[in-house]
PDB file of N, CA, C, O and CB in Angstrom:
ATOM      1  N   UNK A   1      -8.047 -48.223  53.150  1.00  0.00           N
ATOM      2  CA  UNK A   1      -7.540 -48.955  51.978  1.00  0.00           C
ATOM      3  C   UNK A   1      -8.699 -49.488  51.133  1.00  0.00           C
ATOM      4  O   UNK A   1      -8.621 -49.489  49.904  1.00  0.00           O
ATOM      5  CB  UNK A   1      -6.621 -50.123  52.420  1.00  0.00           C
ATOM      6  N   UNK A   2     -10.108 -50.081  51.992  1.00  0.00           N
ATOM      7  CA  UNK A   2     -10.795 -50.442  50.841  1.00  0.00           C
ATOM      8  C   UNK A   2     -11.724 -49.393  50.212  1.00  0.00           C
ATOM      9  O   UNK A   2     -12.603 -49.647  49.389  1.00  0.00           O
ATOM     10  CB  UNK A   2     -11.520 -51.584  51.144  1.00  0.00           C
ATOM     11  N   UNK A   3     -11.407 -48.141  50.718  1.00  0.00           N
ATOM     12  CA  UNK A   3     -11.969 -47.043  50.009  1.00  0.00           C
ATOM     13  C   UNK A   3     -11.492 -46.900  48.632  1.00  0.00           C
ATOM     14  O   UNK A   3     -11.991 -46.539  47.566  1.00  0.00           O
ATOM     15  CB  UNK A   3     -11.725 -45.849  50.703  1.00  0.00           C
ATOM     16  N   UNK A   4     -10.081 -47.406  49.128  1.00  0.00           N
ATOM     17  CA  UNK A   4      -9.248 -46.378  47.644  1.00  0.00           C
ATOM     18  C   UNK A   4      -9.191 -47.551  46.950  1.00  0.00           C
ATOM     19  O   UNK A   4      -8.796 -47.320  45.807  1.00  0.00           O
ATOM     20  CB  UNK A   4      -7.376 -45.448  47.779  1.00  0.00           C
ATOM     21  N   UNK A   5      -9.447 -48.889  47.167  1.00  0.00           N
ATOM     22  CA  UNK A   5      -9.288 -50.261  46.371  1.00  0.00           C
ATOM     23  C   UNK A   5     -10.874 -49.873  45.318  1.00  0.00           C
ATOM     24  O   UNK A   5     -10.755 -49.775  44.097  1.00  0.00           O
ATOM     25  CB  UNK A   5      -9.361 -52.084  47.720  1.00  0.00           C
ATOM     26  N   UNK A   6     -12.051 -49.717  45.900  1.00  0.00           N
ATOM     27  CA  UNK A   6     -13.391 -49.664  45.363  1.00  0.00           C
ATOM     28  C   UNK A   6     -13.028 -48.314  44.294  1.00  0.00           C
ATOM     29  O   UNK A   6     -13.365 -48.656  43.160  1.00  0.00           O
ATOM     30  CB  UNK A   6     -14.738 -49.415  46.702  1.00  0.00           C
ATOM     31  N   UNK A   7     -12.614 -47.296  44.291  1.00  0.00           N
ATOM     32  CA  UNK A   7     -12.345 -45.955  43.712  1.00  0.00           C
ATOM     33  C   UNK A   7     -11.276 -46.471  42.221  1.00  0.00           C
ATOM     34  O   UNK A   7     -11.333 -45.924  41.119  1.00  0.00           O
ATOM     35  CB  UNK A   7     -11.432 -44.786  45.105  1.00  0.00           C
ATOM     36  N   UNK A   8     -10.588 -47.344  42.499  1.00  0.00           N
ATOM     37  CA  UNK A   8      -9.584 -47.407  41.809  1.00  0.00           C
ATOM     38  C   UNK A   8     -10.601 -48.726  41.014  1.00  0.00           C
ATOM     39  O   UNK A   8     -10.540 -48.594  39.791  1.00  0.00           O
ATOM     40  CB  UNK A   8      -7.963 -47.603  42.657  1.00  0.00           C
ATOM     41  N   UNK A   9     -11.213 -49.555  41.311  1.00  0.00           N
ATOM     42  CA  UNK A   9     -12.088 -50.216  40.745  1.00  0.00           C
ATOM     43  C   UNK A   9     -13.315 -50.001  39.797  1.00  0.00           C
ATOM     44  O   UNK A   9     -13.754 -50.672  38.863  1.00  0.00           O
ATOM     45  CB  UNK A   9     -12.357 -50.629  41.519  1.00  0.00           C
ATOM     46  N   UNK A  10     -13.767 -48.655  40.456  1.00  0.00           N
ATOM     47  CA  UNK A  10     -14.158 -47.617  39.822  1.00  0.00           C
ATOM     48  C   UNK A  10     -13.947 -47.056  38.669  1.00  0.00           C
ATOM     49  O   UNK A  10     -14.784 -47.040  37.767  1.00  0.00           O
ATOM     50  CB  UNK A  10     -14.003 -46.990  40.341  1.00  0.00           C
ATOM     51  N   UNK A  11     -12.792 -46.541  38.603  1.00  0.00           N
ATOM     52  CA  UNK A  11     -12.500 -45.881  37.399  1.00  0.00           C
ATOM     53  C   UNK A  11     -12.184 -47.441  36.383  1.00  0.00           C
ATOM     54  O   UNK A  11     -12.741 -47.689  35.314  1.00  0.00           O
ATOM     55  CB  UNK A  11     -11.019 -44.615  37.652  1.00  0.00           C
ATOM     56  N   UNK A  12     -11.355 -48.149  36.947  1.00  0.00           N
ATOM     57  CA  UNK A  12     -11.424 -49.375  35.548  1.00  0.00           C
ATOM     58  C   UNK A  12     -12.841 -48.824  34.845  1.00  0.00           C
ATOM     59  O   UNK A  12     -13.050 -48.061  33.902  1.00  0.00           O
ATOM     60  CB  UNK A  12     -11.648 -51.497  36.169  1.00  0.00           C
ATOM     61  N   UNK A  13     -13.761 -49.609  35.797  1.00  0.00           N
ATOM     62  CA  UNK A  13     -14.973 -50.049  34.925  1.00  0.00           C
ATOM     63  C   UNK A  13     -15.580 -49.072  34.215  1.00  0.00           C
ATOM     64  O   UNK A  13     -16.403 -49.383  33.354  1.00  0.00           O
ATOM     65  CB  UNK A  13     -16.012 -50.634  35.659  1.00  0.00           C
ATOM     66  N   UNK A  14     -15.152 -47.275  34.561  1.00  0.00           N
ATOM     67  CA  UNK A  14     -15.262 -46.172  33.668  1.00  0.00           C
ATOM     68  C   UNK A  14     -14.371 -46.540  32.610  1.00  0.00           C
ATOM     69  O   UNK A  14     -14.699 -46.276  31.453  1.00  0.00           O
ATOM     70  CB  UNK A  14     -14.935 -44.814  34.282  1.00  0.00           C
ATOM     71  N   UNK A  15     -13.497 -47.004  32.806  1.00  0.00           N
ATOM     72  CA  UNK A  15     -12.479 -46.480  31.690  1.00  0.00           C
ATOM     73  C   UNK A  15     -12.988 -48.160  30.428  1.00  0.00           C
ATOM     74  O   UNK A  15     -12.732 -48.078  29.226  1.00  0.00           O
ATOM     75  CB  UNK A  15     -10.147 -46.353  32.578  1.00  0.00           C
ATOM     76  N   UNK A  16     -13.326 -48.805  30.721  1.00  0.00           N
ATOM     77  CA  UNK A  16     -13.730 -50.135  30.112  1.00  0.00           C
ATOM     78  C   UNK A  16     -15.333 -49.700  29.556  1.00  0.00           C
ATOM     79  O   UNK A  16     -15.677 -50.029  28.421  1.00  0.00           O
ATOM     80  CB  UNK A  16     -13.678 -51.564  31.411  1.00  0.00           C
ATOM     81  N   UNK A  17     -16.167 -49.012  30.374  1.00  0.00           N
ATOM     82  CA  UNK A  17     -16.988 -48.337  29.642  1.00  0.00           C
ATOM     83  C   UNK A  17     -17.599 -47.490  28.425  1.00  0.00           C
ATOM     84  O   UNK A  17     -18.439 -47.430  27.528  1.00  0.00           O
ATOM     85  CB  UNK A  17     -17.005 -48.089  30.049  1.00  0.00           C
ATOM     86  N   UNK A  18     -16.374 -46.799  29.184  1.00  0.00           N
ATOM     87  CA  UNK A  18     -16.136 -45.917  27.759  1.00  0.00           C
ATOM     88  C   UNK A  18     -15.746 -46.373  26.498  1.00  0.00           C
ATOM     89  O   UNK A  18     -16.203 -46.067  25.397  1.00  0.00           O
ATOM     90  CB  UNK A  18     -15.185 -45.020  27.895  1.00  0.00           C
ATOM     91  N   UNK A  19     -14.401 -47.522  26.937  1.00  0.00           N
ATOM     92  CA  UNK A  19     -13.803 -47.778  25.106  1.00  0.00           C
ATOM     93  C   UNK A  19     -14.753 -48.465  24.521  1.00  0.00           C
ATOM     94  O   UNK A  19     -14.793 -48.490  23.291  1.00  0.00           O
ATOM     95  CB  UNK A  19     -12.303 -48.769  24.763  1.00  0.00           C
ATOM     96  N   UNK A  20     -15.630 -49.104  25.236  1.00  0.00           N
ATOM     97  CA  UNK A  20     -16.575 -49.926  24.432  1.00  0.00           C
ATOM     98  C   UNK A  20     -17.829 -48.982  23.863  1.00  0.00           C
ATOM     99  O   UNK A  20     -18.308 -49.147  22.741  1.00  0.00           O
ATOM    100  CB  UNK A  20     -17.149 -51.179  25.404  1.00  0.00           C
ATOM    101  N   UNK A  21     -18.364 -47.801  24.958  1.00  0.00           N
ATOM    102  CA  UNK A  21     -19.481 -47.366  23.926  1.00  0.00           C
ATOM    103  C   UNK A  21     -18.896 -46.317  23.097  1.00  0.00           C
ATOM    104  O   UNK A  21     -19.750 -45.600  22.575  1.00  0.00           O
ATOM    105  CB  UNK A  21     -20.851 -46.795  24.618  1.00  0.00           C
ATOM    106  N   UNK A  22     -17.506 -45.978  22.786  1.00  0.00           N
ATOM    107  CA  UNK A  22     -16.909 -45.726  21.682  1.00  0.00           C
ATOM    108  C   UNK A  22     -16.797 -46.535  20.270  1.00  0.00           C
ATOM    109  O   UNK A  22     -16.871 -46.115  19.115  1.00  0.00           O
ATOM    110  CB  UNK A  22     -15.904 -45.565  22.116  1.00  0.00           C
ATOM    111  N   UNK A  23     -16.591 -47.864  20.790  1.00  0.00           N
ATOM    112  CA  UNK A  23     -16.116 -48.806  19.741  1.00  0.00           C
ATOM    113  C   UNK A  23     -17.912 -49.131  19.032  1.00  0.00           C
ATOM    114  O   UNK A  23     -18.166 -49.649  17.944  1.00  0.00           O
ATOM    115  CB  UNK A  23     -15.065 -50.459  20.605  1.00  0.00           C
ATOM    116  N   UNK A  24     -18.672 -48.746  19.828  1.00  0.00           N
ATOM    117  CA  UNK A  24     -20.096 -48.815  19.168  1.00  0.00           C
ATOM    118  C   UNK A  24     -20.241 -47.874  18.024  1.00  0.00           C
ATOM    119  O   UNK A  24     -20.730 -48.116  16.921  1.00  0.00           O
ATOM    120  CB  UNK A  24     -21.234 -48.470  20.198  1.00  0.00           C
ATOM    121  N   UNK A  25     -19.610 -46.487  18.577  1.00  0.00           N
ATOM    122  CA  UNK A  25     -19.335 -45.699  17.667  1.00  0.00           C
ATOM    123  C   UNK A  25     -18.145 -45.860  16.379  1.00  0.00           C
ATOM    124  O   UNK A  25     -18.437 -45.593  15.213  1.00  0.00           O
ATOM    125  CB  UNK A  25     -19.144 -44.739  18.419  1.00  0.00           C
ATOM    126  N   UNK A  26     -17.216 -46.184  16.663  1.00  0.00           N
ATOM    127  CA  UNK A  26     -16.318 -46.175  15.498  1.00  0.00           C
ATOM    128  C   UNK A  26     -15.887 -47.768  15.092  1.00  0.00           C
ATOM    129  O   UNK A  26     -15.511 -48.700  15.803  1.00  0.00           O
ATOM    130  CB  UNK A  26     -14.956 -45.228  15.893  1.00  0.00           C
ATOM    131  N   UNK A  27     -16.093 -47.671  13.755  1.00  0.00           N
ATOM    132  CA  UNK A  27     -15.634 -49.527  13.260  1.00  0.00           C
ATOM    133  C   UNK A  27     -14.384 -49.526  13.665  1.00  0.00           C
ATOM    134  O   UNK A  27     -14.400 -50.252  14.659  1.00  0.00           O
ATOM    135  CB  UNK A  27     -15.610 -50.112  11.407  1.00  0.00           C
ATOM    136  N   UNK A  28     -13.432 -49.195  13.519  1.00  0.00           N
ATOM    137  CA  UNK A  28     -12.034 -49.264  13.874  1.00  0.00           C
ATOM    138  C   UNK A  28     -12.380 -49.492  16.101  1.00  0.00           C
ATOM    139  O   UNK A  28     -11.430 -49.835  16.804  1.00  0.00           O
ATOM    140  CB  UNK A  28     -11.010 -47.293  13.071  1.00  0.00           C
ATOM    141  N   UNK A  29     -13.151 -49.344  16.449  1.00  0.00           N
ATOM    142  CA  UNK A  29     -13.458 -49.361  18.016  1.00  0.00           C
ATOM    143  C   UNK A  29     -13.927 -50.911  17.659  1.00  0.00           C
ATOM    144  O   UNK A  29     -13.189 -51.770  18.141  1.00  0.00           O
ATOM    145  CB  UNK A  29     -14.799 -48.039  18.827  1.00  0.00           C
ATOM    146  N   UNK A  30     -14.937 -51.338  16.961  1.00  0.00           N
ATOM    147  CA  UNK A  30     -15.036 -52.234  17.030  1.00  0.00           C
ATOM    148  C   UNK A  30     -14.441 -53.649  16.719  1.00  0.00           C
ATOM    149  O   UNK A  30     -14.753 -54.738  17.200  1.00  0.00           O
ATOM    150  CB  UNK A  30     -15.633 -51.985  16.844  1.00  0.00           C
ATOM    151  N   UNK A  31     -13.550 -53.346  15.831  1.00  0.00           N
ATOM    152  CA  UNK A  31     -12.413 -54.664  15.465  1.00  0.00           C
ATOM    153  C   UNK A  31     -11.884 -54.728  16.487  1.00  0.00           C
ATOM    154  O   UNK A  31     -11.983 -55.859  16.963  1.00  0.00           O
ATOM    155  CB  UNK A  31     -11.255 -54.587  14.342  1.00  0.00           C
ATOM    156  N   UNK A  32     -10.855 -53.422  17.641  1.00  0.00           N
ATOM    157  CA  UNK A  32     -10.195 -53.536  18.424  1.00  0.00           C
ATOM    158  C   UNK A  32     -11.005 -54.175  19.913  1.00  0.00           C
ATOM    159  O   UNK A  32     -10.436 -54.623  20.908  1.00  0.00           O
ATOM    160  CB  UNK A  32      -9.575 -52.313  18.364  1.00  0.00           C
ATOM    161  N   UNK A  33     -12.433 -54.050  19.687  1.00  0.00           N
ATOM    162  CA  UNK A  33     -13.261 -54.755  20.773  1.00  0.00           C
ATOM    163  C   UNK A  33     -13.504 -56.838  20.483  1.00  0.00           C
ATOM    164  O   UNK A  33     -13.695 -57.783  21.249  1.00  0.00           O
ATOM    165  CB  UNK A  33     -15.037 -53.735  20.641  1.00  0.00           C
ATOM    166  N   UNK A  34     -13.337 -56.676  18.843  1.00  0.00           N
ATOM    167  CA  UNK A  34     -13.499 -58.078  18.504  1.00  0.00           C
ATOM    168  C   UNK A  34     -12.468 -58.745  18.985  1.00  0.00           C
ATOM    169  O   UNK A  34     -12.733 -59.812  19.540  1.00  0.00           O
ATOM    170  CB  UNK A  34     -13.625 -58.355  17.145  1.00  0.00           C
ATOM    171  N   UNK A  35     -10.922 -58.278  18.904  1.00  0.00           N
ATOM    172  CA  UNK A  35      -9.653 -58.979  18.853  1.00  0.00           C
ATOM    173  C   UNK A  35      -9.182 -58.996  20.338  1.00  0.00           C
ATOM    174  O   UNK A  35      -8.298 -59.694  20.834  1.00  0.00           O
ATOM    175  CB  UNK A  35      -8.580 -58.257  17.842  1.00  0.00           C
ATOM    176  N   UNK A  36     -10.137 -57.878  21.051  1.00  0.00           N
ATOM    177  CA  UNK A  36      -9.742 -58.525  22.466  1.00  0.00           C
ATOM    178  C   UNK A  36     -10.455 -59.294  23.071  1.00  0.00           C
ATOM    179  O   UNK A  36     -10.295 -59.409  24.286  1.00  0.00           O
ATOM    180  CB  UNK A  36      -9.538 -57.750  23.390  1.00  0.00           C
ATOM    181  N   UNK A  37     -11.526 -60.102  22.338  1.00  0.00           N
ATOM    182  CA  UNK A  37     -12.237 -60.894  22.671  1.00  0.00           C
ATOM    183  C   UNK A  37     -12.483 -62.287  21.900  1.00  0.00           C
ATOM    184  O   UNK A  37     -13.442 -62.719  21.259  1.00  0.00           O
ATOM    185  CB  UNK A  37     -13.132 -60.223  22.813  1.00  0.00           C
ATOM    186  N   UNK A  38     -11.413 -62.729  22.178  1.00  0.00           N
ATOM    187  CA  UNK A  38     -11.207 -64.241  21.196  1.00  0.00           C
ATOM    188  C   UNK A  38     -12.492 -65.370  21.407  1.00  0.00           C
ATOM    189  O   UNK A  38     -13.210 -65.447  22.404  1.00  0.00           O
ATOM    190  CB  UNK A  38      -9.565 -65.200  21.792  1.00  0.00           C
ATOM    191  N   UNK A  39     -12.563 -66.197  20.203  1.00  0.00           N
ATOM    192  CA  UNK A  39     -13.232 -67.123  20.868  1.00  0.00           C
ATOM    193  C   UNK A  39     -15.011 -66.917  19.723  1.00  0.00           C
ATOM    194  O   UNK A  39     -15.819 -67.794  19.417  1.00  0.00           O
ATOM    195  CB  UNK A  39     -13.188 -66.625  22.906  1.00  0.00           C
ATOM    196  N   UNK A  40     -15.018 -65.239  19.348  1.00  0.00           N
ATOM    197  CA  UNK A  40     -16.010 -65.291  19.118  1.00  0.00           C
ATOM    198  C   UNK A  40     -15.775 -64.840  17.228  1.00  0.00           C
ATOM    199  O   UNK A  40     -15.331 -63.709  17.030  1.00  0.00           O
ATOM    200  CB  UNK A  40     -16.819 -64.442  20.263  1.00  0.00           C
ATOM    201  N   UNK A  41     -16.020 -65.555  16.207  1.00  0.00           N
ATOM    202  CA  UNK A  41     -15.486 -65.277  15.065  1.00  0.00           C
ATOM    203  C   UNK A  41     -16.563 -64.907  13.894  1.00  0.00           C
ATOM    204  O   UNK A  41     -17.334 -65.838  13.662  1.00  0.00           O
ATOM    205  CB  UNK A  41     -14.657 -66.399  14.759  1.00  0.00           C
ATOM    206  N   UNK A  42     -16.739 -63.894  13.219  1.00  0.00           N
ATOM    207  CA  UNK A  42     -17.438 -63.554  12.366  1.00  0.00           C
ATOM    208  C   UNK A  42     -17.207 -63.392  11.006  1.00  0.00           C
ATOM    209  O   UNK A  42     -16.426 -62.670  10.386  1.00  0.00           O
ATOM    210  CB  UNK A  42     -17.771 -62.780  12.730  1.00  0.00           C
ATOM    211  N   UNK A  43     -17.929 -64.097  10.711  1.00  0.00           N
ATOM    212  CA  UNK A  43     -17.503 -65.231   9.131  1.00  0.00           C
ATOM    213  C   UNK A  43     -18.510 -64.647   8.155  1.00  0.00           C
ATOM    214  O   UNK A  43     -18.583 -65.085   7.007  1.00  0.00           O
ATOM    215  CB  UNK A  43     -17.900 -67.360   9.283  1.00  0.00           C
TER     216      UNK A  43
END
């Protein structure tokens, strides 16, 4: 079980990886990286 717990933990942090060095790439990546991250506001 904690094989498949670490594997499955795994891919999150692929899959959280990725949308972000996408959103580096595309402005529309990056608003959707701003708005899931409240708190920080650019004025």
């Amino acid at each position: 079980m904690k094989k498949f717990h670490l594997i499955f933990l795994a891919i999150l942090l692929c899959l959280i990886f990725t949308r972000f060095s996408l959103a580096q790439d595309q402005e529309e990546g990056m608003f959707q990286a701003a708005s899931i991250t409240p708190g920080i506001g650019f004025e």
